[in-house]
N, CA, C and O atoms as CSV, one atom per row, in Angstrom:
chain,resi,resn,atom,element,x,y,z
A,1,UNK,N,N,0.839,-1.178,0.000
A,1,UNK,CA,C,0.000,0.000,0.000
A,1,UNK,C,C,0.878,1.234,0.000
A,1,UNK,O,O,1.877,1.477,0.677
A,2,UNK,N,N,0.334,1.868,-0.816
A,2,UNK,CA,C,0.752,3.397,-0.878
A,2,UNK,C,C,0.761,4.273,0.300
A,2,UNK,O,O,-0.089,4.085,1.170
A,3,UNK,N,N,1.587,5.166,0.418
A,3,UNK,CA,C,0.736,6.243,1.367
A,3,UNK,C,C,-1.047,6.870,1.301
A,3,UNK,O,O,-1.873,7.081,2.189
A,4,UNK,N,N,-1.075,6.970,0.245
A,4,UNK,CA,C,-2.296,7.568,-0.363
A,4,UNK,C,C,-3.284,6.801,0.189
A,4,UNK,O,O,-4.200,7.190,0.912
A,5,UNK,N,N,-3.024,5.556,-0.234
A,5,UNK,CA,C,-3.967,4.556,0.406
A,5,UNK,C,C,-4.359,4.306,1.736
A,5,UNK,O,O,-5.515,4.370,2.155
A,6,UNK,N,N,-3.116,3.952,2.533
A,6,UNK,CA,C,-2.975,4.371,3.777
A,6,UNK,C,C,-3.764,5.557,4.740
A,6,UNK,O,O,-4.393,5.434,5.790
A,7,UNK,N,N,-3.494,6.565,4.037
A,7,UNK,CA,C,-4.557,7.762,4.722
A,7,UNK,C,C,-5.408,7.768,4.068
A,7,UNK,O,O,-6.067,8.791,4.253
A,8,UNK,N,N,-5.921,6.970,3.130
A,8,UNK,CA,C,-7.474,6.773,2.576
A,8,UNK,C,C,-8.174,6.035,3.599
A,8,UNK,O,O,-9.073,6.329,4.386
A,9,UNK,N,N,-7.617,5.165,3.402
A,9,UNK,CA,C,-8.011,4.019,4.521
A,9,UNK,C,C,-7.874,4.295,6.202
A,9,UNK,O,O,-8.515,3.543,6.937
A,10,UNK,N,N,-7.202,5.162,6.691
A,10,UNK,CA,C,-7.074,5.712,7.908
A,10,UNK,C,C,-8.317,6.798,8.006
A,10,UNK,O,O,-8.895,6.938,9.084
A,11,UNK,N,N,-8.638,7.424,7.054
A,11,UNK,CA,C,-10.049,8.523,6.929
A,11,UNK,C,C,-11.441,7.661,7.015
A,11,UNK,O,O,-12.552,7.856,7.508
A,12,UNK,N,N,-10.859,6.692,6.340
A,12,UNK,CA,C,-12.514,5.503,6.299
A,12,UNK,C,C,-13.000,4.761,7.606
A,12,UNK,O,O,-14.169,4.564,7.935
A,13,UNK,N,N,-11.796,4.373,8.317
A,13,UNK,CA,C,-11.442,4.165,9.804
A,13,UNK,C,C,-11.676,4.995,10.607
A,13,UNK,O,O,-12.082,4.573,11.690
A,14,UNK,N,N,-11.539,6.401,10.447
A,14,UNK,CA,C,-11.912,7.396,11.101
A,14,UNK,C,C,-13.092,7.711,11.032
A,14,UNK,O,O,-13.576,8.231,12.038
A,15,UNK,N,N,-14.085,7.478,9.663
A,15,UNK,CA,C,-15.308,7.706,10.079
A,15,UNK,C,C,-16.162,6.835,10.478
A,15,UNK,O,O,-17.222,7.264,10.934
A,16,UNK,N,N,-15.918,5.280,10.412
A,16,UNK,CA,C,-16.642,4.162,10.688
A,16,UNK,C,C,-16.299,5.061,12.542
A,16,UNK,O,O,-17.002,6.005,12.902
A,17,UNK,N,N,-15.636,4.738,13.052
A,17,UNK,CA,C,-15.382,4.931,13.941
A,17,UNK,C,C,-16.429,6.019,14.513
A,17,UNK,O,O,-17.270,5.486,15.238
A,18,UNK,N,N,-16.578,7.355,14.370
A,18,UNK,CA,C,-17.625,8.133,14.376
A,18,UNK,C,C,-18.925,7.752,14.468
A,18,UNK,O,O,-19.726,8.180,15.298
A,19,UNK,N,N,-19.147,6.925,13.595
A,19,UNK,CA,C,-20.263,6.707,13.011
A,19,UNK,C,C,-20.844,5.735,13.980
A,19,UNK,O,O,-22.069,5.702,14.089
A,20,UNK,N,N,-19.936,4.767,14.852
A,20,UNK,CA,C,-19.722,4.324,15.488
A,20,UNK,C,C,-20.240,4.907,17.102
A,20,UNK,O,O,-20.949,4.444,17.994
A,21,UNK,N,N,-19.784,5.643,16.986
A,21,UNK,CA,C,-19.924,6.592,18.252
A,21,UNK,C,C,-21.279,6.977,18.588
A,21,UNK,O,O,-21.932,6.935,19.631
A,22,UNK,N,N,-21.582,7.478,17.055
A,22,UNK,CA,C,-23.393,7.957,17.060
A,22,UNK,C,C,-24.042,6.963,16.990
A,22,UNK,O,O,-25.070,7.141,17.644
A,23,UNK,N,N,-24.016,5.977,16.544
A,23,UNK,CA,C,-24.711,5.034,16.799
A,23,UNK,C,C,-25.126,4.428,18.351
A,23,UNK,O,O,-26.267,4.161,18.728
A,24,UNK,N,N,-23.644,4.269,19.269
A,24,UNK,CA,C,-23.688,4.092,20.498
A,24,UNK,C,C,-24.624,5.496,21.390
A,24,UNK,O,O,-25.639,5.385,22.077
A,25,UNK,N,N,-23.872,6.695,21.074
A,25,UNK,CA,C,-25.366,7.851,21.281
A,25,UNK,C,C,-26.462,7.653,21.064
A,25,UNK,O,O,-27.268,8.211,21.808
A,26,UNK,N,N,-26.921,6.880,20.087
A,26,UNK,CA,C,-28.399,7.251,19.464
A,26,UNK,C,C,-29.145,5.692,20.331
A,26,UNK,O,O,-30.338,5.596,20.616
A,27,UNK,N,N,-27.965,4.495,20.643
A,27,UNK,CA,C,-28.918,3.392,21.885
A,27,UNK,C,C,-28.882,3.468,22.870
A,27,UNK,O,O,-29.627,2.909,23.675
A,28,UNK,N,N,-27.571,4.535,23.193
A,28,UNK,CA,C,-27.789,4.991,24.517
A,28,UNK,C,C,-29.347,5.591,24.995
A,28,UNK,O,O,-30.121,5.184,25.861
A,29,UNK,N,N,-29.443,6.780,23.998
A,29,UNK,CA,C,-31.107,7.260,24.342
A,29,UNK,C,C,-31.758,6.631,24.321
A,29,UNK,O,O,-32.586,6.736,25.226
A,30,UNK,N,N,-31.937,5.570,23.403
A,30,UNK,CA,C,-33.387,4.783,23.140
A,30,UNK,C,C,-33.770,3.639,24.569
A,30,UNK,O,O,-34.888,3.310,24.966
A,31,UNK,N,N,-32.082,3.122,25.240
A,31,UNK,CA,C,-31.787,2.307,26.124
A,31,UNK,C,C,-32.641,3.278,26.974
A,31,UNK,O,O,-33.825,2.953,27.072
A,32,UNK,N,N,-32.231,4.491,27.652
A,32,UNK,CA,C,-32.662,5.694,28.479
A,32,UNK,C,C,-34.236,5.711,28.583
A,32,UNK,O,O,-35.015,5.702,29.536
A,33,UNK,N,N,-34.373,5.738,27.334
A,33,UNK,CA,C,-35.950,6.432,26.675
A,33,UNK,C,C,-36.344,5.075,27.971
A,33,UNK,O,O,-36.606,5.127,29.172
A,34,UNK,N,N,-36.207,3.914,26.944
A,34,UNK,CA,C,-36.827,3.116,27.197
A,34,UNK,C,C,-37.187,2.297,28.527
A,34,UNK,O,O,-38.165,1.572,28.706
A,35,UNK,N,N,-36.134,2.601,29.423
A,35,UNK,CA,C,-36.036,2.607,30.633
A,35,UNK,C,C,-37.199,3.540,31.496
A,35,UNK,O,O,-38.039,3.238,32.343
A,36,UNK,N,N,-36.868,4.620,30.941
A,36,UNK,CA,C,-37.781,5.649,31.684
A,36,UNK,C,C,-39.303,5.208,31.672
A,36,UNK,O,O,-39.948,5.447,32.693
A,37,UNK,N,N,-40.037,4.485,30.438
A,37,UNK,CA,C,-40.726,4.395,29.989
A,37,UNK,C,C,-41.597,2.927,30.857
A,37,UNK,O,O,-42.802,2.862,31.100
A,38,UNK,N,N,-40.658,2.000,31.145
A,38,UNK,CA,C,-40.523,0.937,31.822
A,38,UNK,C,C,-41.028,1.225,33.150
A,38,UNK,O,O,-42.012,0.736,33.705
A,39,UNK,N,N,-39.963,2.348,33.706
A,39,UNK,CA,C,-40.063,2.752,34.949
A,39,UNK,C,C,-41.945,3.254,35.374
A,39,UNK,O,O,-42.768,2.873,36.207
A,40,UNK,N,N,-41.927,4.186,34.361
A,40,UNK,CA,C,-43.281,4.353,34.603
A,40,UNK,C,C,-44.359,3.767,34.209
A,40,UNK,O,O,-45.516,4.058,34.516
A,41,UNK,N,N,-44.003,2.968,33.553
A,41,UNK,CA,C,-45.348,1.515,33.560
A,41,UNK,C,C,-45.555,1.097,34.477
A,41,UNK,O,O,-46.722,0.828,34.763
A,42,UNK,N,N,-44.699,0.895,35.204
A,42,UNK,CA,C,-44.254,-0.415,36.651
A,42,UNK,C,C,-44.765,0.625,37.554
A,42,UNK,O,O,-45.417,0.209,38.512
A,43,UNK,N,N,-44.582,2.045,37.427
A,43,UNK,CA,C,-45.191,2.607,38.902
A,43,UNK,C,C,-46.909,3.323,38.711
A,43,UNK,O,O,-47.541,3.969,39.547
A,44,UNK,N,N,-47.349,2.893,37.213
A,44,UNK,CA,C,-48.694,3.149,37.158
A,44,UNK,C,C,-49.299,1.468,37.078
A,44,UNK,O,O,-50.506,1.279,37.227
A,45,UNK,N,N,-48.647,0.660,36.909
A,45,UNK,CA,C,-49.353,-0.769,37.521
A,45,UNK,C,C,-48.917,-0.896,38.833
A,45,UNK,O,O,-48.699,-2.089,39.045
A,46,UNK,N,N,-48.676,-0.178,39.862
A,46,UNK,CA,C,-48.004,-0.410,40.890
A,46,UNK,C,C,-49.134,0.071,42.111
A,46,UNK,O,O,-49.569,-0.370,43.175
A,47,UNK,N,N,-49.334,1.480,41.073
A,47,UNK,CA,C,-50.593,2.413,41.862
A,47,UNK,C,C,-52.035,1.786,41.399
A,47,UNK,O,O,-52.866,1.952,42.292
A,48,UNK,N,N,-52.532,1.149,40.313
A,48,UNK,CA,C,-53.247,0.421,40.319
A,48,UNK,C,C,-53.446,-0.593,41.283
A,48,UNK,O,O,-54.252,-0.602,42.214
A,49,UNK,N,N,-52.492,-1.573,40.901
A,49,UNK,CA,C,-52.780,-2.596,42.001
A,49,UNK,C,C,-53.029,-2.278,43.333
A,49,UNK,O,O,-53.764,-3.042,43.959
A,50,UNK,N,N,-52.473,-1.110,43.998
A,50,UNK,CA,C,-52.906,-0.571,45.255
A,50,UNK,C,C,-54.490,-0.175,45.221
A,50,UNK,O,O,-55.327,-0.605,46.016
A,51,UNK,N,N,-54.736,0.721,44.157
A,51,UNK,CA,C,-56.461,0.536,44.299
A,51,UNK,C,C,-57.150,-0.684,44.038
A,51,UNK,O,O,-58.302,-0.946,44.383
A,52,UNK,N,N,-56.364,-1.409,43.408
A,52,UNK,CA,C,-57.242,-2.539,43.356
A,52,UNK,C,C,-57.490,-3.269,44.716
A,52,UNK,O,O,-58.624,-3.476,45.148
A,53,UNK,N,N,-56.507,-3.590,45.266
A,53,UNK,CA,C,-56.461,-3.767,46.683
A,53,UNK,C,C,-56.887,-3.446,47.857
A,53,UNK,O,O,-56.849,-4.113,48.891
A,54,UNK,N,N,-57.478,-1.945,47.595
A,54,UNK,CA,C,-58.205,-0.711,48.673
A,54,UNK,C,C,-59.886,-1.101,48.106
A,54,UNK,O,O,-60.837,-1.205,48.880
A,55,UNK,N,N,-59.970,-1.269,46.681
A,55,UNK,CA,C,-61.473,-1.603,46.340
A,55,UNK,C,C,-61.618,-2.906,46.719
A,55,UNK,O,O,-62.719,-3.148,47.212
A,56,UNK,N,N,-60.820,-3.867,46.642
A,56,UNK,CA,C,-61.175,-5.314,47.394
A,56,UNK,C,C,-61.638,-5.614,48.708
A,56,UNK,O,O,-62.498,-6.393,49.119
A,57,UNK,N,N,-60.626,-4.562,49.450
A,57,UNK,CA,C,-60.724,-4.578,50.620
A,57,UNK,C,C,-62.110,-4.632,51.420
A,57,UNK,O,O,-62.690,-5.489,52.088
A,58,UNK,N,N,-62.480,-2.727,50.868
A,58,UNK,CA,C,-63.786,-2.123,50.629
A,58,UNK,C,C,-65.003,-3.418,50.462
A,58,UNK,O,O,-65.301,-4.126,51.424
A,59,UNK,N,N,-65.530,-3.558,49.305
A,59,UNK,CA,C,-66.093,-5.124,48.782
A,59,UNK,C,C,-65.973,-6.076,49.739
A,59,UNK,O,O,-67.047,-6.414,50.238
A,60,UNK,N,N,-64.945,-6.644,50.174
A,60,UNK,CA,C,-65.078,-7.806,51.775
A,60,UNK,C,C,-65.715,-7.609,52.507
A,60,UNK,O,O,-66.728,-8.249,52.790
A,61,UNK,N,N,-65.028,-6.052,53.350
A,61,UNK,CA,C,-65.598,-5.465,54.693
A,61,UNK,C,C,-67.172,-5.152,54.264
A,61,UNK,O,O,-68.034,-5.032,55.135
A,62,UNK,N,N,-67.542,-5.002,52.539
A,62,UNK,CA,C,-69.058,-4.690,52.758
A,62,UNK,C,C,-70.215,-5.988,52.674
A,62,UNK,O,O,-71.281,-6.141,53.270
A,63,UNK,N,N,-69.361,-7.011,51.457
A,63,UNK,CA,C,-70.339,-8.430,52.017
A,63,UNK,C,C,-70.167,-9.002,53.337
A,63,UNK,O,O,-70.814,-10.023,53.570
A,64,UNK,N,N,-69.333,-8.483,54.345
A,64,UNK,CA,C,-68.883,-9.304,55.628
A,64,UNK,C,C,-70.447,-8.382,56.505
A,64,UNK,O,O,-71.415,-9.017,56.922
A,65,UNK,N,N,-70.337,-7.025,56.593
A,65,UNK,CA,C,-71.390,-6.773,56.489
A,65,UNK,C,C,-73.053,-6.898,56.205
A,65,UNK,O,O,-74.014,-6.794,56.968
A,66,UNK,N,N,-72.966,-7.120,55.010
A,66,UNK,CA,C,-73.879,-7.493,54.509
A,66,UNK,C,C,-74.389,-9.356,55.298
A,66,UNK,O,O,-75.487,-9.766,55.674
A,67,UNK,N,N,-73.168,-9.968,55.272
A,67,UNK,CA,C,-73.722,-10.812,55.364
A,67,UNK,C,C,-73.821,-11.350,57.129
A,67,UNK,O,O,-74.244,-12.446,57.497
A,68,UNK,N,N,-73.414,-10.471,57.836
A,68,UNK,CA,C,-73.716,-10.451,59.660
A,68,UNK,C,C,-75.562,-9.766,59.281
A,68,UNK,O,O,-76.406,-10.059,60.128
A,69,UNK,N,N,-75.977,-9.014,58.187
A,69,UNK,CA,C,-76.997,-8.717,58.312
A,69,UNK,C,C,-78.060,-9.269,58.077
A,69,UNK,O,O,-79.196,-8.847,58.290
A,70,UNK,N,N,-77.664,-10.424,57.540
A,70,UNK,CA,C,-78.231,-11.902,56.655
A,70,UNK,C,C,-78.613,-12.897,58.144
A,70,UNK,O,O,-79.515,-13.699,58.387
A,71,UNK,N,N,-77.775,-12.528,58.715
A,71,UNK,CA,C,-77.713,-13.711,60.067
A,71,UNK,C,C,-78.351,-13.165,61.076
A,71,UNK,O,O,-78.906,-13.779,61.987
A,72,UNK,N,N,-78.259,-11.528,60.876
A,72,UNK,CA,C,-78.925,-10.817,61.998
A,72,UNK,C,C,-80.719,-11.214,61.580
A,72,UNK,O,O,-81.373,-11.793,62.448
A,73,UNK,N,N,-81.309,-10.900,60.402
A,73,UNK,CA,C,-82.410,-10.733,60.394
A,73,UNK,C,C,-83.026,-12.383,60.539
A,73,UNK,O,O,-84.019,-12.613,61.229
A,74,UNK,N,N,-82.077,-13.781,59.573
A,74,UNK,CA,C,-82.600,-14.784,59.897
A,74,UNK,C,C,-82.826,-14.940,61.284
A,74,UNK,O,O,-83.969,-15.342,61.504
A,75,UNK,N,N,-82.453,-14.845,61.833
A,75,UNK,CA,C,-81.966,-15.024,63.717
A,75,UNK,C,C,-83.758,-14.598,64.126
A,75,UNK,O,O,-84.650,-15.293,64.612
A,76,UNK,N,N,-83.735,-13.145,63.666
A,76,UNK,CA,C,-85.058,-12.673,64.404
A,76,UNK,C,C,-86.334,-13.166,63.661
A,76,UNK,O,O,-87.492,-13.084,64.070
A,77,UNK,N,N,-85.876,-13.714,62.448
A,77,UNK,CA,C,-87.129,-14.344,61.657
A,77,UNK,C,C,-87.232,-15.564,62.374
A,77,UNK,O,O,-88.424,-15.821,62.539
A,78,UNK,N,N,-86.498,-16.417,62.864
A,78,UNK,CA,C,-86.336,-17.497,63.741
A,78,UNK,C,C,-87.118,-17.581,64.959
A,78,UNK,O,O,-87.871,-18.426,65.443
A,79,UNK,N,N,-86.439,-15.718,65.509
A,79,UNK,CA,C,-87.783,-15.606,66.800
A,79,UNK,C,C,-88.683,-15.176,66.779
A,79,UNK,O,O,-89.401,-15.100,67.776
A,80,UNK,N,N,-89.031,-14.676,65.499
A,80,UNK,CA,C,-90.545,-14.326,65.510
A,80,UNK,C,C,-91.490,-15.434,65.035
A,80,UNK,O,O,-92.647,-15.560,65.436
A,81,UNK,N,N,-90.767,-16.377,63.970
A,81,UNK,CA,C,-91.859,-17.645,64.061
A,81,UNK,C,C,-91.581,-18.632,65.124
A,81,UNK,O,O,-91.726,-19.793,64.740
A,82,UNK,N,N,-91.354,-18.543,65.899
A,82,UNK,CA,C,-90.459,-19.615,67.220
A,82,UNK,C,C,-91.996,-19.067,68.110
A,82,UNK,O,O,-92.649,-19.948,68.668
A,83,UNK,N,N,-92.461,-17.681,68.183
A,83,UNK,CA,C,-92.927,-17.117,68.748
A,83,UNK,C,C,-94.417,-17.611,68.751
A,83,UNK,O,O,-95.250,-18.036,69.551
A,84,UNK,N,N,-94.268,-17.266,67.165
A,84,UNK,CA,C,-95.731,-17.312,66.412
A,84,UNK,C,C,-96.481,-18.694,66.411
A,84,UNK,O,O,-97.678,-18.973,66.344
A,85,UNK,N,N,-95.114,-19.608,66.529
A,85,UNK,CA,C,-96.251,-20.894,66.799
A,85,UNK,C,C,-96.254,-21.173,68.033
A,85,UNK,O,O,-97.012,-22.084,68.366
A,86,UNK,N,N,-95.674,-20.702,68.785
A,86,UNK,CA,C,-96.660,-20.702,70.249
A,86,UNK,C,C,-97.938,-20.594,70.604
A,86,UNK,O,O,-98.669,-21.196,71.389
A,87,UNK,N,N,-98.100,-19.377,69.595
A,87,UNK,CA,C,-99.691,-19.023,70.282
A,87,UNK,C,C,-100.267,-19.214,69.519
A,87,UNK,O,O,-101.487,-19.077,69.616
């Protein structure tokens, strides 16, 4: 090889190289982007699942409710016909 060639080929090297560089810039961001993006998926399914969890909760404590009120009224339907065929 020539000189000529040589720093032809040292310029072509030099820009792969560059080119190189921006490329690593340009997945760096997308890596970034995409991270960020991740991040806030995970902390809006995160805050979901917490309401989901606060509405479940809610829902238990109200059929648990509901259903002491099921037992409350059978109970007195119990003593009022317990009653009724007495007399």
């Amino acid at each position: 090889m020539d000189m000529f060639e040589m720093q032809r080929r040292i310029q072509e090297l030099e820009e792969k190289v560059e080119q190189l560089r921006l490329s690593r810039r340009v997945l760096m961001n997308l890596i970034e982007r995409m991270e960020k993006e991740r991040s806030s998926f995970l902390a809006r399914l995160e805050q979901e699942n917490r309401r989901l969890h606060r509405a479940n909760y809610r829902y238990a404590r109200s059929l648990l409710r509901k259903n002491l009120q099921i037992l409350e009224l059978e109970s007195r339907l119990k003593d009022y016909l317990s009653r009724d065929s007495v007399n």
